[in-house]
TIKOLVEX-910675 format. One record per residue: x, z, y of N, C-alpha, C in turn. Coordinates in nm, 4 decimals. Atoms other than C-alpha are relative to their C-alpha. Last residue first. Example, Ala and Ser with C-alpha at 12.3 -4.5 7.8 and 13.67 -1.06 7.14 Angstrom:
// TIKOLVEX-910675
+----------+----------+----------+----------+----------+----------+----------+----------+----------+
!      n_u !      n_w !      n_v !     ca_u !     ca_w !     ca_v !      c_u !      c_w !      c_v !
+----------+----------+----------+----------+----------+----------+----------+----------+----------+
!  -0.0820 !  -0.0060 !  -0.1190 !   1.3670 !   0.7140 !  -0.1060 !  -0.0770 !   0.0730 !   0.1090 !
!   0.0890 !   0.0000 !  -0.1190 !   1.2300 !   0.7800 !  -0.4500 !   0.0900 !   0.0000 !   0.1200 !
+----------+----------+----------+----------+----------+----------+----------+----------+----------+
END
This chain:
// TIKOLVEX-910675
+----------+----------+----------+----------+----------+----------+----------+----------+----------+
!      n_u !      n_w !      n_v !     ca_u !     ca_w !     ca_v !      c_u !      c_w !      c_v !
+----------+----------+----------+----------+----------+----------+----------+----------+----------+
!   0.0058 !   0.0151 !  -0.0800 !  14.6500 !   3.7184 !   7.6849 !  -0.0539 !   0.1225 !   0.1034 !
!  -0.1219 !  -0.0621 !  -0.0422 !  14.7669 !   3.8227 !   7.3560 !  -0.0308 !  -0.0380 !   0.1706 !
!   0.0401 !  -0.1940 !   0.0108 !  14.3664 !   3.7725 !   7.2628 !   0.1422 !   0.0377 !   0.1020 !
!   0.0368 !  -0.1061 !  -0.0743 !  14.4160 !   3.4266 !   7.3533 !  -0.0076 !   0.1090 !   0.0463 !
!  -0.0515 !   0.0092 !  -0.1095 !  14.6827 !   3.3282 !   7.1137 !  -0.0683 !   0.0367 !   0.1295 !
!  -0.1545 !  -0.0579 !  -0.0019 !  14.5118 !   3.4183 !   6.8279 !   0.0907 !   0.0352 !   0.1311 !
!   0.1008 !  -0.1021 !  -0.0630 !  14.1546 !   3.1987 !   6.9525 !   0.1232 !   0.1563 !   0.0151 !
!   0.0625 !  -0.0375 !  -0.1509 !  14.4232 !   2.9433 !   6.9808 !  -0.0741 !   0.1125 !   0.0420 !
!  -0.1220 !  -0.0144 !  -0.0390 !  14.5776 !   2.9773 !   6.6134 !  -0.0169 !   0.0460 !   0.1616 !
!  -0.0181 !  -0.1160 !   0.0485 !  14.2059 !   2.9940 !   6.4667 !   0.1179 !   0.0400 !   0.0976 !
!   0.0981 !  -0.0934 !  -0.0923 !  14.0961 !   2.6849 !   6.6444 !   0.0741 !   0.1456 !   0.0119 !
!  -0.0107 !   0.0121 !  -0.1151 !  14.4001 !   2.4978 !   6.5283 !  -0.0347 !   0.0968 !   0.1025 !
!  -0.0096 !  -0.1666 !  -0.0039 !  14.3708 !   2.6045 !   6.1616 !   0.0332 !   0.0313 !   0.1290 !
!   0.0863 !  -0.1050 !   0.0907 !  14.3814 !   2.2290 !   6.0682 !   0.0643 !   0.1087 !   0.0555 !
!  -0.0543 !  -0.0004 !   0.1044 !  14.5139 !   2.0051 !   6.3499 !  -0.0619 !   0.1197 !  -0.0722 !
!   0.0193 !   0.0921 !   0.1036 !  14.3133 !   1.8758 !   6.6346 !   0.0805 !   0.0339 !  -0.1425 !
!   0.1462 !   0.0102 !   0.0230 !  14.3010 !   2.2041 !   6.8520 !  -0.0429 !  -0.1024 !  -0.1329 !
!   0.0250 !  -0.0919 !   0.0806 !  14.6538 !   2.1981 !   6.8678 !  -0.1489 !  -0.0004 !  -0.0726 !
!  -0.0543 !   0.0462 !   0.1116 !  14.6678 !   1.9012 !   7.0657 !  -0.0162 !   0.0954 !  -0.0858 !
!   0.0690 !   0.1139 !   0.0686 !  14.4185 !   1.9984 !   7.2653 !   0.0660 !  -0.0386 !  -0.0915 !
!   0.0780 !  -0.1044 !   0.0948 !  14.5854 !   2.3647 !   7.3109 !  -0.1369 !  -0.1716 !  -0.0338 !
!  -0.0838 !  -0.0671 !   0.1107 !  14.9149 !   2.1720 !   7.4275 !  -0.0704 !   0.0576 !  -0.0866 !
!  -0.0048 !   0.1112 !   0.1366 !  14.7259 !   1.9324 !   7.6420 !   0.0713 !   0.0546 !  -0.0730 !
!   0.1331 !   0.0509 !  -0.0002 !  14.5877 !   2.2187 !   7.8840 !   0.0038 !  -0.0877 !  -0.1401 !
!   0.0429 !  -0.0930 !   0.1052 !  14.9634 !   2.3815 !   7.8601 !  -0.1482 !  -0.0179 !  -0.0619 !
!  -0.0533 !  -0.0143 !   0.1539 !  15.0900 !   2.1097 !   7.9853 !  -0.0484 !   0.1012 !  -0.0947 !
!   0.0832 !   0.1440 !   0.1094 !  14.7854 !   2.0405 !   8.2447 !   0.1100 !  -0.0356 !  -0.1338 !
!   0.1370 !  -0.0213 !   0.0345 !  14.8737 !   2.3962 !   8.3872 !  -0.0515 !  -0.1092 !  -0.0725 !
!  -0.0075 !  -0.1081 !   0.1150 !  15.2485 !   2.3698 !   8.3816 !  -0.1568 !   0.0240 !  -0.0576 !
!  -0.0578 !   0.0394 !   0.1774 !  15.2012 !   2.0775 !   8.5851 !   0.0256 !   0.0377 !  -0.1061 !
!   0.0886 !   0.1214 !  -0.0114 !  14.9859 !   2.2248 !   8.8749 !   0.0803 !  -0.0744 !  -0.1575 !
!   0.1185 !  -0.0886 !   0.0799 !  15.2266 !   2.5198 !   8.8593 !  -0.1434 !  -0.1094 !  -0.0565 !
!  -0.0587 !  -0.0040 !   0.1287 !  15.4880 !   2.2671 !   8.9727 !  -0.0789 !   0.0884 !  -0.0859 !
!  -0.0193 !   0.1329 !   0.1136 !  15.3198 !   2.0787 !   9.1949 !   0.0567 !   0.0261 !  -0.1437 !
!   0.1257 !   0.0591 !   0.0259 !  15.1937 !   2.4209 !   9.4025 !   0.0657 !  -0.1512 !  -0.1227 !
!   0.0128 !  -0.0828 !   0.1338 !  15.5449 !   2.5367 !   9.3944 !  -0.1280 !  -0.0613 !  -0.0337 !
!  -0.1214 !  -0.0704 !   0.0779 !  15.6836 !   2.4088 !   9.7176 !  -0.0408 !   0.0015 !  -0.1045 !
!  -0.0328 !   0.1912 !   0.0026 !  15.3651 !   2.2546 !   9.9088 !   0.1376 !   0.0076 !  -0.1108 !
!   0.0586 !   0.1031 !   0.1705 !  15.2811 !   2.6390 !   9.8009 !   0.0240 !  -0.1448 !   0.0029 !
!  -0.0937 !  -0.0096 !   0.0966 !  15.5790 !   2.7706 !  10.0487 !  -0.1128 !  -0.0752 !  -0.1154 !
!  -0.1296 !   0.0652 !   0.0063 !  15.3949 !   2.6138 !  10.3831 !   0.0451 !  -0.0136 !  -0.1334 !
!  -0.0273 !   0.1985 !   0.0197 !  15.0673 !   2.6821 !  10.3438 !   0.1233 !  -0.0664 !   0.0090 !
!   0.0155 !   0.0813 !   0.1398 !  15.1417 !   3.0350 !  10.2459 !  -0.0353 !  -0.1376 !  -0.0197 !
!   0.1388 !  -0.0344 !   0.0185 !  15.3048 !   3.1499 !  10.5668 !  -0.0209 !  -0.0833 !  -0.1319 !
!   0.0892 !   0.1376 !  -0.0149 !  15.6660 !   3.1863 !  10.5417 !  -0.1313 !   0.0024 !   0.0121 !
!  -0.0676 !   0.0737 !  -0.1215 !  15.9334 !   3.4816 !  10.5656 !  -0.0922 !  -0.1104 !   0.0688 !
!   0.0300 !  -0.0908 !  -0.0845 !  15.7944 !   3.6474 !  10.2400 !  -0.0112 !  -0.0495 !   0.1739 !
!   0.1144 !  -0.0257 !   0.0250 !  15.7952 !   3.3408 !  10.0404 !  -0.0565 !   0.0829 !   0.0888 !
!   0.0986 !   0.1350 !  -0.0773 !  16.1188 !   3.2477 !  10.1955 !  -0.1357 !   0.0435 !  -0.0218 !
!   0.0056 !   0.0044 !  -0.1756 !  16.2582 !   3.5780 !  10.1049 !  -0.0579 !  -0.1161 !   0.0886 !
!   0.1035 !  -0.1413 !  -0.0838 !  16.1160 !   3.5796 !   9.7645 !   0.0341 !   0.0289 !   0.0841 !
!   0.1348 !   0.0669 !   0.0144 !  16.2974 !   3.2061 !   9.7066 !  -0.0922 !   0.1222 !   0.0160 !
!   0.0581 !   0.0620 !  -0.0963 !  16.6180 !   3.3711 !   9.8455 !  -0.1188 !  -0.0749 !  -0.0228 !
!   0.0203 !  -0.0198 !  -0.1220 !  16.6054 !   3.6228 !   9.5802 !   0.0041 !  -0.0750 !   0.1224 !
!   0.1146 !  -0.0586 !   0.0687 !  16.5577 !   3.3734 !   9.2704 !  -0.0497 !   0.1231 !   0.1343 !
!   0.1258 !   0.0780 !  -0.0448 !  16.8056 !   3.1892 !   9.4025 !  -0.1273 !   0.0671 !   0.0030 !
!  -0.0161 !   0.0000 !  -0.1369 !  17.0611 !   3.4731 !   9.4094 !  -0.0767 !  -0.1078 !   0.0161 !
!   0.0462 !  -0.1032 !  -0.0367 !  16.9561 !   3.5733 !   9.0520 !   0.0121 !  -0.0179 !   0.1119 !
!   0.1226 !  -0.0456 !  -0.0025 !  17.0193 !   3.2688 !   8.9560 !  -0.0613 !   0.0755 !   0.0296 !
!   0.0137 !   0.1044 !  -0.0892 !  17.3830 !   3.2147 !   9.1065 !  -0.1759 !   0.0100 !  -0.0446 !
!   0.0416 !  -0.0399 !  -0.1263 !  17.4549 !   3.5319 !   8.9436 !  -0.0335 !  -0.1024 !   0.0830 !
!  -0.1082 !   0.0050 !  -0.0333 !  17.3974 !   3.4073 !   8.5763 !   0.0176 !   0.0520 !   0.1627 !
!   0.0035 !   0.1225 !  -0.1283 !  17.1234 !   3.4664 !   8.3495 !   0.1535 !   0.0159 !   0.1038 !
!  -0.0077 !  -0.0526 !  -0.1357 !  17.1989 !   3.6922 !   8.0537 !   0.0164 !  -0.1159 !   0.0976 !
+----------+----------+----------+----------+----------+----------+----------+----------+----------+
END
């Protein structure tokens, strides 16, 4: 169970969102989605190179 200090970030970051226009709040978040995207990019390359790689990925798609 998360703690109340998270849950009270978690609502003032959807009141800013709301509150803001969207060029503002993505200078915010944009870097960090941006990095989640090229970890997860080199997570299915790395995978990719080990036996049964393909298989594991094509796996993991479907749940998508």
């Amino acid at each position: 169970m998360r703690d109340k200090t998270h849950t009270e970030h978690i609502e003032r970051w959807a009141e800013f969102v709301k509150t803001h226009p969207r060029h503002v709040w993505i200078r915010e978040v944009g870097p960090l989605i941006d990095a989640q995207i090229i970890m997860a990019n080199a997570f299915y390359e790395r995978l990719a190179k080990v036996k049964g790689g393909i298989e594991k990925i094509r796996k993991l798609r479907k749940l998508e």
